[in-house]
C-alpha positions as CSV (number, residue, x, y, z in Angstrom):
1,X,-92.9,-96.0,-111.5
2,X,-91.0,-94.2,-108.9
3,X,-88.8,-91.2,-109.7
4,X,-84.8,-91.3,-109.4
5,X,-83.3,-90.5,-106.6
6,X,-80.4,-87.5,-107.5
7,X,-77.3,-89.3,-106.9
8,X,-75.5,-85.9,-106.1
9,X,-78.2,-85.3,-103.2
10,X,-78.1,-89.1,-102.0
11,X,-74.3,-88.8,-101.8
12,X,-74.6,-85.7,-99.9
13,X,-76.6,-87.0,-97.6
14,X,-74.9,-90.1,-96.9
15,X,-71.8,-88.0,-96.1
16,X,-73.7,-86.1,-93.4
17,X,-74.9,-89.2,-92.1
18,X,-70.8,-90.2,-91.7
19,X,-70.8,-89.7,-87.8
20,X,-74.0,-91.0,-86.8
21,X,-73.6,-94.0,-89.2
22,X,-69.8,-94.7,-87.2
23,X,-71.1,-94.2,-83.8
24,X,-73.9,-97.1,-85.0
25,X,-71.4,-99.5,-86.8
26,X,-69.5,-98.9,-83.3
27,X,-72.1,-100.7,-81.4
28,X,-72.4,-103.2,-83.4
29,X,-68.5,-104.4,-84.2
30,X,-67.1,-103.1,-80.6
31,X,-64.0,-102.2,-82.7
32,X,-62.6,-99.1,-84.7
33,X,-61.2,-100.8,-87.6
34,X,-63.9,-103.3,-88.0
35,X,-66.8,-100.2,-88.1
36,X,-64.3,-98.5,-90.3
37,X,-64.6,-101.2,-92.8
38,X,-67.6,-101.9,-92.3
39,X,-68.9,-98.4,-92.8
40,X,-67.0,-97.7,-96.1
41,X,-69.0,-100.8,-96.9
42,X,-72.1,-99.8,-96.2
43,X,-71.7,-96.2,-98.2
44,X,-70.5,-98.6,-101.2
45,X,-73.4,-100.6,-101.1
46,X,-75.6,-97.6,-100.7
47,X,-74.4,-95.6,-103.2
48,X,-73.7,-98.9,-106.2
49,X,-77.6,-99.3,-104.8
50,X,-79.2,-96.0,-104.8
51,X,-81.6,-96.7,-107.3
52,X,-83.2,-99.4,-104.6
53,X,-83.9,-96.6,-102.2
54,X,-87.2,-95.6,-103.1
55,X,-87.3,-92.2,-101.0
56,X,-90.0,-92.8,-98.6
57,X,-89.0,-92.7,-95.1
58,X,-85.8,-92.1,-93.3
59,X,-82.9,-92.5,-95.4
60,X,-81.1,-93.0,-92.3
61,X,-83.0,-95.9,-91.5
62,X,-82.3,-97.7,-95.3
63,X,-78.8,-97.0,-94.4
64,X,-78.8,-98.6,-90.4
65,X,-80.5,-101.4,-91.6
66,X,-77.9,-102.7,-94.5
67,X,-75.4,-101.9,-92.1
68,X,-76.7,-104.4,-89.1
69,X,-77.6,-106.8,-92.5
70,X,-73.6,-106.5,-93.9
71,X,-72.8,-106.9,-90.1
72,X,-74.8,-110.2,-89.3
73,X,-73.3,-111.2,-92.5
74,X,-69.5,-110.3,-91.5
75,X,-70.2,-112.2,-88.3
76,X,-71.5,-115.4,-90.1
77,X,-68.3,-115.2,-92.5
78,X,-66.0,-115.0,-89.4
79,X,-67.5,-118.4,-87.6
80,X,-66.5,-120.1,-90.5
81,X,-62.9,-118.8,-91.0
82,X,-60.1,-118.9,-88.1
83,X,-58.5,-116.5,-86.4
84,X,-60.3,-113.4,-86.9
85,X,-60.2,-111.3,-83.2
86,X,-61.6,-108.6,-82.5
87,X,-60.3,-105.6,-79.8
88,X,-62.7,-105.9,-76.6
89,X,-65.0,-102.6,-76.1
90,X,-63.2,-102.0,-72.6
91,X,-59.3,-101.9,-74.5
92,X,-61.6,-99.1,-77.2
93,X,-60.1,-95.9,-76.6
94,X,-61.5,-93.8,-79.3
95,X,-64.2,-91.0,-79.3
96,X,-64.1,-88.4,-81.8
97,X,-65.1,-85.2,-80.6
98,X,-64.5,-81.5,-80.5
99,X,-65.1,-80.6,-76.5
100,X,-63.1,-79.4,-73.7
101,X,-60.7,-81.7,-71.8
102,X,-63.4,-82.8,-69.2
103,X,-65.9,-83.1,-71.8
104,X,-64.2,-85.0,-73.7
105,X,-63.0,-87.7,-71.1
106,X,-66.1,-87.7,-69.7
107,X,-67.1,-88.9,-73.3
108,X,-64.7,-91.2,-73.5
109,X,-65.8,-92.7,-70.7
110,X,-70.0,-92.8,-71.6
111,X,-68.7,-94.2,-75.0
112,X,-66.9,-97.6,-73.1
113,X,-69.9,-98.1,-70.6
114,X,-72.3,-98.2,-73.8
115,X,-69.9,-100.5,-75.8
116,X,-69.5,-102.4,-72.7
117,X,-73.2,-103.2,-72.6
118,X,-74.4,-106.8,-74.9
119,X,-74.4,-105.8,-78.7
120,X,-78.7,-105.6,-78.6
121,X,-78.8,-102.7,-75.7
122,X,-76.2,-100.7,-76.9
123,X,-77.7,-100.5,-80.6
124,X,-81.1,-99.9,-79.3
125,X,-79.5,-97.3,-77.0
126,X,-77.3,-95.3,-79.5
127,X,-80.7,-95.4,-81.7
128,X,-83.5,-94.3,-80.3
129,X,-81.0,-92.0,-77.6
130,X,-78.3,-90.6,-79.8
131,X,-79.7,-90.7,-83.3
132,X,-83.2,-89.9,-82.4
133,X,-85.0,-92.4,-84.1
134,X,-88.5,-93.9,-82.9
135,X,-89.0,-97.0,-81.3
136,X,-90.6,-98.2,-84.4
137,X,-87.6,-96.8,-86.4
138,X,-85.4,-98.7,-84.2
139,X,-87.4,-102.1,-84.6
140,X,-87.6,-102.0,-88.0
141,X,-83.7,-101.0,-88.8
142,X,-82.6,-103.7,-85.9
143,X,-85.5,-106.5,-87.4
144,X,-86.5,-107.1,-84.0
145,X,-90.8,-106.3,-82.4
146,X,-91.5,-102.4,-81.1
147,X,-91.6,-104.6,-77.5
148,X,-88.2,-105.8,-77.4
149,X,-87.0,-102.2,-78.5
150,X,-88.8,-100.6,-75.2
151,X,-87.7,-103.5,-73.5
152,X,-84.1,-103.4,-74.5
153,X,-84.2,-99.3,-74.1
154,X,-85.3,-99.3,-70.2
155,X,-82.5,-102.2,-69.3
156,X,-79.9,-100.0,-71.4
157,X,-80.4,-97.1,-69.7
158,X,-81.0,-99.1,-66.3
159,X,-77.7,-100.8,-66.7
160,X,-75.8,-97.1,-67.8
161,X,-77.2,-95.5,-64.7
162,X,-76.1,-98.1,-62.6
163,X,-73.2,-98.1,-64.3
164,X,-72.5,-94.5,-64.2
165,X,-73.4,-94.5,-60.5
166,X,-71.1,-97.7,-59.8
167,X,-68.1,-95.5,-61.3
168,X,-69.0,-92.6,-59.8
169,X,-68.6,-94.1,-56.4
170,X,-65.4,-95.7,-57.2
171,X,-64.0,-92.6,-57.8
172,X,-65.1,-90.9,-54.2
């Protein structure tokens, strides 16, 4: 039998996971409210669930994969009811920070070119780049083979270079 996880440590350490877990649900819903939602969903879950986790591995991973699961789920609700939009990744203006004023609209702006890449790249991307998690890590949270994570990574960062370039120039 496996021992209990402390539930004051496991909240604890869902609460530091808060930003990385946003900037995740963010790639996934393209929308501010809709990660909002669905990441104070995910933290229920986890915490009315803690005694599933069985503390081997990355906690962080547990966590990213129920939140792509309640995600797929969400989306398979919303093609059977009407009416439920969704704000496109270009009209997303938010990016939480603390940085300077160039910084930070130099954020801004990497944040909408990665939302602005399909749903798969910009997932991979935000996990393996920004959260630091291994390819293998990656596949197992996103259900998908270690190959289409490497595969997915180089056209992310392809299409962001290209991307960065293309607005670069525009701006000359």
């Amino acid at each position: 039998m496996r021992p209990a996880v402390d539930v004051t440590e496991f909240r604890r350490d869902l609460v530091s996971m808060l930003p990385k877990l946003r900037r995740f649900a963010l790639t996934l819903t393209r929308n501010a409210a809709d990660a909002d939602d669905l990441v104070q969903e995910v933290c229920e879950r986890a915490i009315s669930r803690n005694h599933l986790w069985n503390g081997e591995g990355r906690l962080e991973s547990w966590i990213y994969a129920m939140t792509r699961n309640l995600w797929v789920d969400e989306i398979r609700k919303r093609k059977v009811r009407a009416g439920a939009g969704t704000v496109d990744a270009h009209d997303q203006n938010e990016l939480s920070i603390e940085a300077s004023g160039e910084k930070l609209v130099y954020a801004n702006q990497l944040h909408k070119l990665i939302l602005s890449m399909p749903e798969g790249l910009a997932s991979v991307f935000v996990l393996v780049n920004v959260e630091g998690h291994s390819y293998k890590e990656a596949a197992e949270i996103l259900k998908i083979p270690i190959g289409t994570v490497m595969s997915r990574l180089s056209t992310a960062r392809m299409r962001l270079a290209a991307m960065i370039t293309e607005t670069s120039e525009r701006r000359a």
